[in-house]
N, C-alpha and C positions, 0 to 999 in steps of 0.2 A: 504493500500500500504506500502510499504517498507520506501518509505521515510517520510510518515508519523508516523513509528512506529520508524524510528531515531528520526524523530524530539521531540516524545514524552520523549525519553531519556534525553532533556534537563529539566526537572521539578528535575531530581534528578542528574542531569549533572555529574558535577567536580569530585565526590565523587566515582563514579563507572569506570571501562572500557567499551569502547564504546561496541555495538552491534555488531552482524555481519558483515561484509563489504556488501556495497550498490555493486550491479552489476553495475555497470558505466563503461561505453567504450571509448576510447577516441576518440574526436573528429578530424579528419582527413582536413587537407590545404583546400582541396577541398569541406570540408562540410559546411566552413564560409564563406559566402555573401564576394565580392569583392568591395566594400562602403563602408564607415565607419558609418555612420549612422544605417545602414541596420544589420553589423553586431552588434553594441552595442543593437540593438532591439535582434536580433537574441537571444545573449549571455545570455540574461535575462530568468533565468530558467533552466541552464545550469549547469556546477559543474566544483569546483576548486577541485584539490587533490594535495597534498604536502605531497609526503614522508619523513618520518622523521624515524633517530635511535630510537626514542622512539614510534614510529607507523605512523601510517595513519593518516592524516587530511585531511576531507571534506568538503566542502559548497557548499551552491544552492547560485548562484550566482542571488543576487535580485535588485542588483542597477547599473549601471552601467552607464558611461558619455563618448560623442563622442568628440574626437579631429580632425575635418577632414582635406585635405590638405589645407595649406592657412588660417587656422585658426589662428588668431593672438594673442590668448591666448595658444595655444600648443607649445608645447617644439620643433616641430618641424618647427617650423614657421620662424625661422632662418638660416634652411637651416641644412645640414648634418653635423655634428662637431664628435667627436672621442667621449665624452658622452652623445650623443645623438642617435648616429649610428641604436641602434634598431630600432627606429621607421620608417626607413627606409629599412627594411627588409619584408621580404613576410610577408602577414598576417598570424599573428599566434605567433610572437616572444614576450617574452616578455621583456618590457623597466621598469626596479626598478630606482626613481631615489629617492634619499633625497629632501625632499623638506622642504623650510625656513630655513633649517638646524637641523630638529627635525623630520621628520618623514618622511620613506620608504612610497611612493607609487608607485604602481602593477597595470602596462600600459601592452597593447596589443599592436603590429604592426598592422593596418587594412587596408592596401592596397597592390598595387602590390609591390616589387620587385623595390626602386629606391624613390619610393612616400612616403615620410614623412606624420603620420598619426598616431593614434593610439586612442587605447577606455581605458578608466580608470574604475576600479573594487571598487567601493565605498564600496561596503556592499556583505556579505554575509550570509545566514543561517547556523549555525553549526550544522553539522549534527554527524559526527563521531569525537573521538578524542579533543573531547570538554575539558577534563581534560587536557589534555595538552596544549590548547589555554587558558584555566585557572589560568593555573599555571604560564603563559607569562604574564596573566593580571590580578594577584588577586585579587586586589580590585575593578575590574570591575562587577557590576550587570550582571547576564548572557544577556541580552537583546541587552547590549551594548559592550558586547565583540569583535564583527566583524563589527559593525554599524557604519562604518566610515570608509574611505580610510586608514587612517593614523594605525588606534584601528587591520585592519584586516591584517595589513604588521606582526603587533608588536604579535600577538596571534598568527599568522600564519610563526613567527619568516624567514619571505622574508625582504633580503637585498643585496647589492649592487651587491653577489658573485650572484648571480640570473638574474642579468641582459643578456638579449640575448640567454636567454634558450630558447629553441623549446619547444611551449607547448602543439604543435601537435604530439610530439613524444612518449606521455605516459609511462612517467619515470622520477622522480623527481617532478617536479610543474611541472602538467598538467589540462588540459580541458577535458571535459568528458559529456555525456548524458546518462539517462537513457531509453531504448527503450520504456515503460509502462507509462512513466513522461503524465499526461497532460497538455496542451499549457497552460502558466499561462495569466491573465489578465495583459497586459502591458500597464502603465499610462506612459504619456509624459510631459515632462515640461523644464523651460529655468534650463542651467546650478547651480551649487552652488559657491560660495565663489568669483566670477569674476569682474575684476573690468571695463571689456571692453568684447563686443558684449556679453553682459548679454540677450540678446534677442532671443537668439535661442534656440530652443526645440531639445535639443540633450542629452538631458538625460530620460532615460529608467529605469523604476524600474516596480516590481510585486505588483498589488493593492491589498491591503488588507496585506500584511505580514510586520509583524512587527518589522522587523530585517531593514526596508527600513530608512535611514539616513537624514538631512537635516531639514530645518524650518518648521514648522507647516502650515505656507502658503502653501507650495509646499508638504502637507501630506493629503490633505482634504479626500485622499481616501483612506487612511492606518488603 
């Protein structure tokens, strides 16, 4: 398949220009679950694109974590504020915020139109455009270049000016599928890094890939 003949690209990565561009389409309002749960399952297996002046950037989106409404660890959970507003937007927007004060992360809106909510993009596969997420993070081993919410803002050079983009529009940072993709194996397990309702299964990632992020407890089947 095509995207395994990207992915093989990374053994010799940084060094070359990417391959052919991956046929990936964007994904469309209507093609993402109306749940938050539902779509962060969904999303798992999916693809990020971010155009850039110096090319194309891809990933197979393999990890990803739900914020649903009412969650008292999401950013929405306060209610609507002027930096927060994304997550209140039709599913499908995306919410960049800084967090601790060190590192962009790259939230989704995942509900209606009004409902504070969104899914967070922990990890991705790099597929195209690798040297240039390289060169964002050079001394990163390739393994751990997009393995991390924080690692895949900074390779994938997403920040603040990204907030509130439409990522259903296919232009700039979007979402995308490939129609030939097969469903990947989806493992479930409690949140990362929370210091309250650590008990819920709202995190989704693809078993067996090794790009997937987090503690070794929560990896048993990577």
């Amino acid at each position: 398949m095509k995207r395994a003949a990207a992915a093989g690209a990374l053994e010799t990565a940084a060094a070359a220009p990417s391959i052919l561009p991956l046929p990936i389409v964007p994904l469309r309002r209507d093609d993402l679950p109306v749940e938050t749960a539902a779509l962060a399952r969904f999303m798992v297996g999916k693809y990020l694109v971010h155009e850039l002046a110096e090319g194309r950037l891809v990933g197979r989106l393999v990890e990803i974590e739900g914020y649903p409404p009412g969650d008292s660890t999401g950013h929405a959970f306060i209610g609507p504020r002027a930096w927060n507003a994304s997550l209140f937007r039709a599913r499908g927007h995306a919410y960049v915020r800084l967090t601790y004060g060190v590192s962009y992360m790259l939230n989704m809106s995942s509900e209606l139109e009004g409902v504070g909510a969104g899914v967070l993009f922990r990890a991705v596969e790099p597929l195209e455009g690798v040297e240039w997420m390289a060169a964002r993070r050079p001394l990163a081993p390739l393994r751990d270049l997009t393995r991390g919410p924080g690692k895949l803002t900074q390779a994938w050079g997403i920040g603040a000016s990204l907030d509130g983009v439409d990522l259903c529009a296919g232009v700039g940072l979007w979402i995308g599928q490939m129609a030939d993709d097969a469903q990947p194996r989806v493992g479930v397990t409690t949140r990362i890094g929370l210091s309250r309702e650590q008990e819920r299964p709202l995190r989704f990632y693809e078993i067996g890939n090794p790009y997937v992020s987090g503690p070794r407890k929560l990896l048993a089947n990577v």
